[in-house]
Structures are given as C-alpha cells and as structure tokens.
Backbone as a ProteinNet text record, in pm:
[ID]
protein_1_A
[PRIMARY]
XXXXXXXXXXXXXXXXXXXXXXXXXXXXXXXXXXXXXXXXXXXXXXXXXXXXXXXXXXXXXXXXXXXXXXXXXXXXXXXXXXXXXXXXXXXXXXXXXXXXXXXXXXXXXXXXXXXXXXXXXXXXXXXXXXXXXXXXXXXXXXXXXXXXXXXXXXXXXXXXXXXXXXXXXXXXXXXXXXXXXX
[TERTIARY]
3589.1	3552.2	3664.5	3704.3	3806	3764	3851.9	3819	3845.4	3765.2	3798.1	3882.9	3992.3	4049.1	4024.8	3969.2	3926.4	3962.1	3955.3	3951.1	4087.2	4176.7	4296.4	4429.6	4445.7	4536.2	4603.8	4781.1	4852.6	4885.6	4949	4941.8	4840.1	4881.1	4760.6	4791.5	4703.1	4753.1	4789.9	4853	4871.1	4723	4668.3	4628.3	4538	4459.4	4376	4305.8	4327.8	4174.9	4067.7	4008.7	3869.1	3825.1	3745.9	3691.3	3729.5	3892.8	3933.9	3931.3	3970.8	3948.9	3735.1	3700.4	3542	3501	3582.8	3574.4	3607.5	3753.8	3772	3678.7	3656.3	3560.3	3463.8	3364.1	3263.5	3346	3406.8	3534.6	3496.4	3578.4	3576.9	3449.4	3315.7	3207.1	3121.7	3158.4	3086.3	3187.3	3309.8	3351.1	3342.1	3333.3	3306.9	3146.9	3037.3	2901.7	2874.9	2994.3	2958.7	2817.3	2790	2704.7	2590.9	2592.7	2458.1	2383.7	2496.2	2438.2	2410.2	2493.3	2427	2447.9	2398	2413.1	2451.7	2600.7	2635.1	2645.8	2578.5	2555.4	2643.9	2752.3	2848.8	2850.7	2793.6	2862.9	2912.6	3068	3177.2	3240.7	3226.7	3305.9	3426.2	3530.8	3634.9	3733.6	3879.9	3899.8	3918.1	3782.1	3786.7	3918	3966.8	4121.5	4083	4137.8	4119.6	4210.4	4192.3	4274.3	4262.4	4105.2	4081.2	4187.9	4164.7	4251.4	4204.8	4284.4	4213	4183.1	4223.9	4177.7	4034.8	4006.2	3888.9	3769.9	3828.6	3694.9	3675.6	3792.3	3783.6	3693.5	3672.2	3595.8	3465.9	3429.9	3275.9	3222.7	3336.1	3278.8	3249.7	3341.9	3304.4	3213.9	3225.3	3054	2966.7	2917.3	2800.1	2796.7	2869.6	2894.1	2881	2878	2854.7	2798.9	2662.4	2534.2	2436.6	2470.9	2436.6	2394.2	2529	2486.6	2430.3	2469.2	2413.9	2282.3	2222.3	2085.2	1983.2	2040.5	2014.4	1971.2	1872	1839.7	1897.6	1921.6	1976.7	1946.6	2037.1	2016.4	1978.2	2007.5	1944.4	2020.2	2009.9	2070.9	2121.1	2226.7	2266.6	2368.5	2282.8	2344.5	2425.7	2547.5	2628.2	2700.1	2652.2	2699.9	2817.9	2929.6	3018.7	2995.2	3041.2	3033.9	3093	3157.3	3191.2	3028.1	3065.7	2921.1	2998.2	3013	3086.3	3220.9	3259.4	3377.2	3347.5	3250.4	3232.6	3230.4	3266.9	3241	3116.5	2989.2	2860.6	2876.2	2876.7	2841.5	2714.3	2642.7	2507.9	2507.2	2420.2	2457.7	2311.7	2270.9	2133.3	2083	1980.4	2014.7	1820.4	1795.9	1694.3	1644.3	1672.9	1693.8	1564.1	1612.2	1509.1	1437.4	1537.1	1477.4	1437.9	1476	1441.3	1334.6	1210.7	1092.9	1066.9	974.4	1022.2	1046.7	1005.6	1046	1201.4	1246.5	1379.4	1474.7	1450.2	1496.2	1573	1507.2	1574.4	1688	1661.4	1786.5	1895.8	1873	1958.4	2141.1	2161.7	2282.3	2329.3	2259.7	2277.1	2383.9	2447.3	2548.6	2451.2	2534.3	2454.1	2244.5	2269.8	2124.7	2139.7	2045.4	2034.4	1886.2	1894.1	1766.6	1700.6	1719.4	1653.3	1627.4	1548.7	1553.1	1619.2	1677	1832.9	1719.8	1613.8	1561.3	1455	1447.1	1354.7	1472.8	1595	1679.4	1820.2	1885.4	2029.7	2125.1	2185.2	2272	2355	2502	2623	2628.1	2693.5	2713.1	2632.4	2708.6	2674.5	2598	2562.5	2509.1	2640.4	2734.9	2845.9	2909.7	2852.7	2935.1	2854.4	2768.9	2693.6	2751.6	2717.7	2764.4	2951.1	3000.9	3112.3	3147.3	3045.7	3058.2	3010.4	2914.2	2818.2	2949.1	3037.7	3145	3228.5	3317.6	3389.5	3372.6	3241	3210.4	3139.7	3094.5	3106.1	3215.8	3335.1	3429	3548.8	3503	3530.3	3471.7	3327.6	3279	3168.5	3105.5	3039.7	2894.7	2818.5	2683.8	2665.1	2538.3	2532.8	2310.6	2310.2	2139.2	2150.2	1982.9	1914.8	1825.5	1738.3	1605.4	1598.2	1456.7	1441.3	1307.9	1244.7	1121.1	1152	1086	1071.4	989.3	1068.1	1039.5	1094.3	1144	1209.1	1348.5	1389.5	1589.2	1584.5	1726.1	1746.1	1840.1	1814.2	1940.7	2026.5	2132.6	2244	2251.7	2334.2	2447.8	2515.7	2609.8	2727.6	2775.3	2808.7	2880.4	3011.1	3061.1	3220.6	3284.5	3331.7	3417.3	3598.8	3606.1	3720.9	3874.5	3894.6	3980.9	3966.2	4000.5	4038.6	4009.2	3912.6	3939.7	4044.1	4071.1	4191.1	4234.6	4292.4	4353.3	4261.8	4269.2	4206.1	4067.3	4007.7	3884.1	3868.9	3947.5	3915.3	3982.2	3893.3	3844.2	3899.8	3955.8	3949.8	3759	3725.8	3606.8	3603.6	3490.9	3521.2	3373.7	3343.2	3218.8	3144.7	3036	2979.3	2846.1	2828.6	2674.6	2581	2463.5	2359.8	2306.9	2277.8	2216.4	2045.4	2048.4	1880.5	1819.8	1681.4	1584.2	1517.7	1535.7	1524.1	1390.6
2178	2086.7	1986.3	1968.1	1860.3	1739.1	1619.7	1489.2	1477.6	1425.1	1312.9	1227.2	1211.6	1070	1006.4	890.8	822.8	646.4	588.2	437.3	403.1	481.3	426.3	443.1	451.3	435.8	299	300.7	202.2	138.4	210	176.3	169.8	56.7	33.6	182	296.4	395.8	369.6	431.9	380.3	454.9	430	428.6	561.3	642	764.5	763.1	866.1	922.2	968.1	928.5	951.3	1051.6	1056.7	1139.2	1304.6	1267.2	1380.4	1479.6	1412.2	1483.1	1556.9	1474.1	1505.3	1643.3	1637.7	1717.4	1884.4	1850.7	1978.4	2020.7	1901.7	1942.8	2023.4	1993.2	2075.4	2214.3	2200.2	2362.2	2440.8	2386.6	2419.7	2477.6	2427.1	2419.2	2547.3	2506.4	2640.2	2737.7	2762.7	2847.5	2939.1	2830.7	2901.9	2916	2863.8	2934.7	3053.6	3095.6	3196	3272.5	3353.9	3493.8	3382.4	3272.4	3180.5	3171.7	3131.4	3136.1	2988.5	2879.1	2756	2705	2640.9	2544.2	2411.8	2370.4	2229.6	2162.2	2036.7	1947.9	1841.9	1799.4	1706.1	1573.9	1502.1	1364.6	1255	1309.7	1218	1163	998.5	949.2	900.9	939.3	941.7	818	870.7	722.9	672.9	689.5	605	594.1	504.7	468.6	376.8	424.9	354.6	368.5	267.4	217.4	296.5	381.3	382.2	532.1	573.8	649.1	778.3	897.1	987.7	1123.3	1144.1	1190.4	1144.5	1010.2	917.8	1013.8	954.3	994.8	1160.3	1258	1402.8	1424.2	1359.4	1409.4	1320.8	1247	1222.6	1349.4	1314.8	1392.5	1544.2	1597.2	1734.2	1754.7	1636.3	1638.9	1639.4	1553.4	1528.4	1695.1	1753.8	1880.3	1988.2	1948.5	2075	2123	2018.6	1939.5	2053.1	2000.9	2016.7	2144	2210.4	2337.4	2467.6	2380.1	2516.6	2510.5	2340.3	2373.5	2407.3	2455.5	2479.5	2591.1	2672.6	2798.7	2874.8	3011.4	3090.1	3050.8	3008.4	3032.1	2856.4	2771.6	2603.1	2553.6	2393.7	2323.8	2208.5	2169.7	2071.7	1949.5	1815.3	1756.2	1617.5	1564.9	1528	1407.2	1253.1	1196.7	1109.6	1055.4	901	847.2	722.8	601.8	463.5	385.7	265.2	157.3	96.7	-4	-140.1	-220.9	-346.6	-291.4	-320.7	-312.8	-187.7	-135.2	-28.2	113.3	213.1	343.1	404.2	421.7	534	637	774.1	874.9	891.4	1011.6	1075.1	1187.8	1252.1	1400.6	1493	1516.7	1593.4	1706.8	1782.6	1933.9	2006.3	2074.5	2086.4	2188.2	2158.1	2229.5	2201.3	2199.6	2211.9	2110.8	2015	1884	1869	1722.9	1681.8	1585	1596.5	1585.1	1426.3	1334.2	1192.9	1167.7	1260.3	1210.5	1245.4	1287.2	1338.6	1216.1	1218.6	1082.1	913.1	887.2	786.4	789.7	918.3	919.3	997.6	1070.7	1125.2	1098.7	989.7	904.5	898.9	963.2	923.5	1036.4	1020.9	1127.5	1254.4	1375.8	1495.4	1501.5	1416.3	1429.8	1581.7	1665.9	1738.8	1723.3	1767	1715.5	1848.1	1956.9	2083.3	2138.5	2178.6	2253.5	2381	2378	2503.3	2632.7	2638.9	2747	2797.7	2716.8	2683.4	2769	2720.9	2715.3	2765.4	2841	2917.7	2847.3	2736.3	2661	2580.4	2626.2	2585.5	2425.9	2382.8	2228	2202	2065.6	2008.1	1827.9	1819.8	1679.2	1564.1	1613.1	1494.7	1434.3	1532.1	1504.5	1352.9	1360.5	1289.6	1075	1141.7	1021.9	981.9	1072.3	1059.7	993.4	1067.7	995.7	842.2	829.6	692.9	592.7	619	507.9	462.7	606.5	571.9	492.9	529.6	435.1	258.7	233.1	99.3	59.4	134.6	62.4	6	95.2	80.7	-17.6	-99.1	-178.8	-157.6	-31.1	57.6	87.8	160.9	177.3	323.8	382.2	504.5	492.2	598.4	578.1	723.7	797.2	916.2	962.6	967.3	1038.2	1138.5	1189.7	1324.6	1366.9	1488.7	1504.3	1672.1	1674.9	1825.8	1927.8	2021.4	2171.6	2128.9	2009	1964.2	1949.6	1881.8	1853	1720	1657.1	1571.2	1516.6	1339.9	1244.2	1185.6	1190.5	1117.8	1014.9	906.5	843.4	691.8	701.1	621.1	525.4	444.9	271.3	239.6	257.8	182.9	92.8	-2.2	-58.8	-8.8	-21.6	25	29.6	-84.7	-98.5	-113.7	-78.4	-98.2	-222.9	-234.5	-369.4	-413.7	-510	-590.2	-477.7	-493.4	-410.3	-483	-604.3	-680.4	-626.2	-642.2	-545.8	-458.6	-368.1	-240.7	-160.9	-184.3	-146.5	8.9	23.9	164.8	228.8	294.2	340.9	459.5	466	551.8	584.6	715.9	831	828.7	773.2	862.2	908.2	967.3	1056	952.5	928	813.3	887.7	777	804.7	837.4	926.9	971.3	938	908.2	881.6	978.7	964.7	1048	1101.3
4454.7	4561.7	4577.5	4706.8	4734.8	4752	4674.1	4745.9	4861.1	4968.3	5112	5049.5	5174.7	5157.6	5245.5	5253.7	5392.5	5369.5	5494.9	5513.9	5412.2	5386.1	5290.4	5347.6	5488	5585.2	5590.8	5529.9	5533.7	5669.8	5735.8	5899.5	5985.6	6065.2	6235.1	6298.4	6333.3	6431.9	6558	6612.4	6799.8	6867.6	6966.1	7040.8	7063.5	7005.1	7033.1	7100.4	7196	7274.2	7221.4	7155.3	7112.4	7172.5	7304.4	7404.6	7450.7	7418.6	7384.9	7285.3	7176.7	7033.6	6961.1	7074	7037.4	7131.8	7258.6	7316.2	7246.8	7269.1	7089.5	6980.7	6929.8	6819.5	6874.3	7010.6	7039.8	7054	7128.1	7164.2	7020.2	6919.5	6833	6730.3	6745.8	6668.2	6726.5	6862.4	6951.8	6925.5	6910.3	6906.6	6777.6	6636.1	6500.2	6496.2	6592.7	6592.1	6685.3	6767	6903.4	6839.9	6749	6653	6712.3	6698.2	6673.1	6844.4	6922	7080.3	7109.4	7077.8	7074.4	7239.2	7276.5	7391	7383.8	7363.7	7365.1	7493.6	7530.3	7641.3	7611.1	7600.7	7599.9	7731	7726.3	7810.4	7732.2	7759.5	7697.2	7825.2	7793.9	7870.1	7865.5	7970.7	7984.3	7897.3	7836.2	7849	7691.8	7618	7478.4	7381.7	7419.6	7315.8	7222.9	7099	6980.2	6930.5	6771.1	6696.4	6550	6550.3	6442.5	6415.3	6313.8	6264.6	6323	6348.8	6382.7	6275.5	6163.2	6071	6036.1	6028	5995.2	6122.4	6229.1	6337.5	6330.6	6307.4	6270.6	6163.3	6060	5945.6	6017	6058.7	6110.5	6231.3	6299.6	6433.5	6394.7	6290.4	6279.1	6175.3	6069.8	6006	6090	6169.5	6292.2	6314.5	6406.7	6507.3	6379.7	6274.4	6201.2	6103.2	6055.4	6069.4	6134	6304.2	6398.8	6398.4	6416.6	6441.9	6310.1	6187.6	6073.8	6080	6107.9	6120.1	6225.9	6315.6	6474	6445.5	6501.2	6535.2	6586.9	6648.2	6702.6	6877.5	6947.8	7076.8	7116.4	7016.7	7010.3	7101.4	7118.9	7209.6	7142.7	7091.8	7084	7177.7	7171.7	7275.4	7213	7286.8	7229.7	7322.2	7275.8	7367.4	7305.5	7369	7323.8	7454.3	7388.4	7521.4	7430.7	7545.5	7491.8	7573.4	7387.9	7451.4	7378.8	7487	7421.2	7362.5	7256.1	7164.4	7064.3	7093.4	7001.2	7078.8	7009.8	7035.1	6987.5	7004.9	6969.8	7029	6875	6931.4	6880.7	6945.7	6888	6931.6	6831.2	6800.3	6761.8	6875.1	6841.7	6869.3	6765.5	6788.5	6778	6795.2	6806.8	6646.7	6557.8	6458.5	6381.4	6231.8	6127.2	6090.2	6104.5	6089.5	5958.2	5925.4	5799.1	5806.7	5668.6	5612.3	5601.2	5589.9	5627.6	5496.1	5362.1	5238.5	5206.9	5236.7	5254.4	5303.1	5434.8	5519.5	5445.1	5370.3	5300.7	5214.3	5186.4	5054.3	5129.8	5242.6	5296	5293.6	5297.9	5279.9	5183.7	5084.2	4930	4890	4750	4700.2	4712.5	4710.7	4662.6	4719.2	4827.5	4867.2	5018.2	4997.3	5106.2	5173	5343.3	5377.8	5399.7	5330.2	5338.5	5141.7	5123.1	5021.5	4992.2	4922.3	4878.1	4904.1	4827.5	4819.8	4934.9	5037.3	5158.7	5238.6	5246.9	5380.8	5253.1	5291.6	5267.2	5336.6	5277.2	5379.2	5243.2	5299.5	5202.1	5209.8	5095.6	5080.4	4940.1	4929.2	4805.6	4849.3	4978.1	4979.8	5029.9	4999.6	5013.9	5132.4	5277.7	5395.6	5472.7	5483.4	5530.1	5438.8	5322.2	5215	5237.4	5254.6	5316.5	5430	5510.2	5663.8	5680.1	5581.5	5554.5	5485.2	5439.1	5387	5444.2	5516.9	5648.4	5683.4	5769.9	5906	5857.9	5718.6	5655.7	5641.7	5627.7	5577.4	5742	5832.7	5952.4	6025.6	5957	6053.9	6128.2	6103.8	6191.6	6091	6193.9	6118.1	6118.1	6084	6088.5	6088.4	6182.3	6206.3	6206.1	6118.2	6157.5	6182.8	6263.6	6287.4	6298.9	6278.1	6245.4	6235.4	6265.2	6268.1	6246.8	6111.3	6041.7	6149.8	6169.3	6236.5	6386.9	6445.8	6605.5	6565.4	6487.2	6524.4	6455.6	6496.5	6404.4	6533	6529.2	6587.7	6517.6	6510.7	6419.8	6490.1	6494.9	6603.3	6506.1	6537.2	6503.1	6589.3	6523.9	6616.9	6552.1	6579.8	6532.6	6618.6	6583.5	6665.1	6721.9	6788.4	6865.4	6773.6	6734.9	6650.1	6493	6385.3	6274.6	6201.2	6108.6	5993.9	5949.1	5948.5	5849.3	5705	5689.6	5562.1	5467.5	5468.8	5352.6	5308.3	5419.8	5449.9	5356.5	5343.8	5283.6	5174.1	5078.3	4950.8	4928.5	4807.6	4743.9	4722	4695.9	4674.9	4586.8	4490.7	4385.2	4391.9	4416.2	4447.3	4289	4216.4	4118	4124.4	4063.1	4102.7	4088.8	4126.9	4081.1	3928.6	3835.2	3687.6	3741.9	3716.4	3694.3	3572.5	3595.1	3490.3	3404.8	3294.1	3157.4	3159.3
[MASK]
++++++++++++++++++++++++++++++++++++++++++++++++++++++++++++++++++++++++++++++++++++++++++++++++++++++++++++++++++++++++++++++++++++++++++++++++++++++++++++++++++++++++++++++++++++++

C-alpha cells in the first residue's frame, strides 16, 4: 500500500482550472466503468481557477468519482456538480448506489473505516480514501459532508476555499490506526 502525499506542497501553484480537470476525471471514471453502463450528469461551471494544488484536488475528485461509481449498480446514475459559492469551490457527488447504513455513517471518515461490509459487498480498498480525502480538505480550509441512505445512494460534497492556507497553516500529518479496546 502506498502513502498519499498531500497538503505538503512548498510552492503557491499558479492558477488551475478546476472545472476542467473534474471534467476529465468524469471522462475518465466513465471511461474505466464503460462494462458497468453508468450515466454521469455533470453541471460544472465554467471558469473555476484556483490556487489549490492540483494533485491535491485530483486525489479528492477522483476519490469522490470513484466511490461513486464501484458502488453504483449496473446501468446507475451518478450526478456531479462544482460551483463557486462565495470564495469557495463545492463539489458534490451523488450516485444512486448501495448506500451506507446510519450505523456506519459516523465513523465513515475514520482510518480503515468502510461503509459496506467486506463480506456483504466484494469491493477493493482498505478504508483509507475517504480519511485521506477528510485531511486534505481540513488542511485546505475546507469541509467535507455525507449522506446516505442504505439500499438509495450516497451524497458526498466538499467546500474548499479557492486559494491555499498560509504555509504556516499546515502541519505535517502522521496516519495511525485508532487503538481498539481489549
């Protein structure tokens, strides 16, 4: 398993299209699910330039989009919006899938938490993308929300602000498993 490297960017980046690069990603997500038959609904609006890094927004956006689609059914719909609201960029990312259980739901964010049972559902991963994506986007300034309702789909969506934290801001971060009770 590889470490993420995230939020540890020495330089301010110049200027990314956001809107663009999300656009790809769907390209891309539909294109490695074609067997599956998904329906992606994209309203991205034009335009979104940022500061933040674009490796950073690549590992969210294609966590979100790929999420999305392992837990989607054959022939599902996933829909996919950005928009600038104020100084921030929100995306959201919703799919009509398996949906996770409301006991599930809380810890979801957590290391090594999955919101399906291994032996319920055949689906690769170790828990870590989501927890990944959940640091990023803290350490960016940004939030992260999920709803979800078991056997309908699941809503992600994300807020970041446009530009980059202060360097000062931001912290090395070191991943350990939570200690379980004996």
């Amino acid at each position: 398993v590889g470490i993420k490297q995230f939020a540890s960017f020495e330089s301010d980046p110049p200027l990314f299209d956001i809107s663009t690069y999300i656009k790809k990603a769907i390209h891309d997500q539909s294109s490695k699910n074609a067997d599956k038959k998904l329906t992606f609904d994209a309203k991205i609006s034009p335009g979104l330039l940022s500061r933040i890094h674009p490796e950073e927004v690549r590992q969210i956006t294609d966590s979100l989009l790929s999420n999305a689609a392992k837990f989607s059914k054959d022939g599902g719909h996933i829909q996919v919006q950005a928009y600038r609201r104020f100084n921030k960029l929100v995306l959201s990312v919703s799919d009509e899938g398996v949906g996770i259980s409301p006991q599930k739901l809380p810890s979801l964010l957590k290391p090594f938490s999955r919101g399906t049972e291994s032996m319920e559902y055949n689906y690769d991963g170790l828990g870590l993308d989501l927890y990944t994506d959940k640091i990023i986007i803290e350490r960016l300034g940004g939030t992260i929300s999920i709803q979800s309702e078991l056997g309908k789909g699941t809503l992600a969506t994300i807020s970041l602000p446009m530009t980059r934290a202060p360097k000062s801001a931001i912290a090395p971060v070191l991943i350990m498993p939570e200690a379980t009770a004996a």
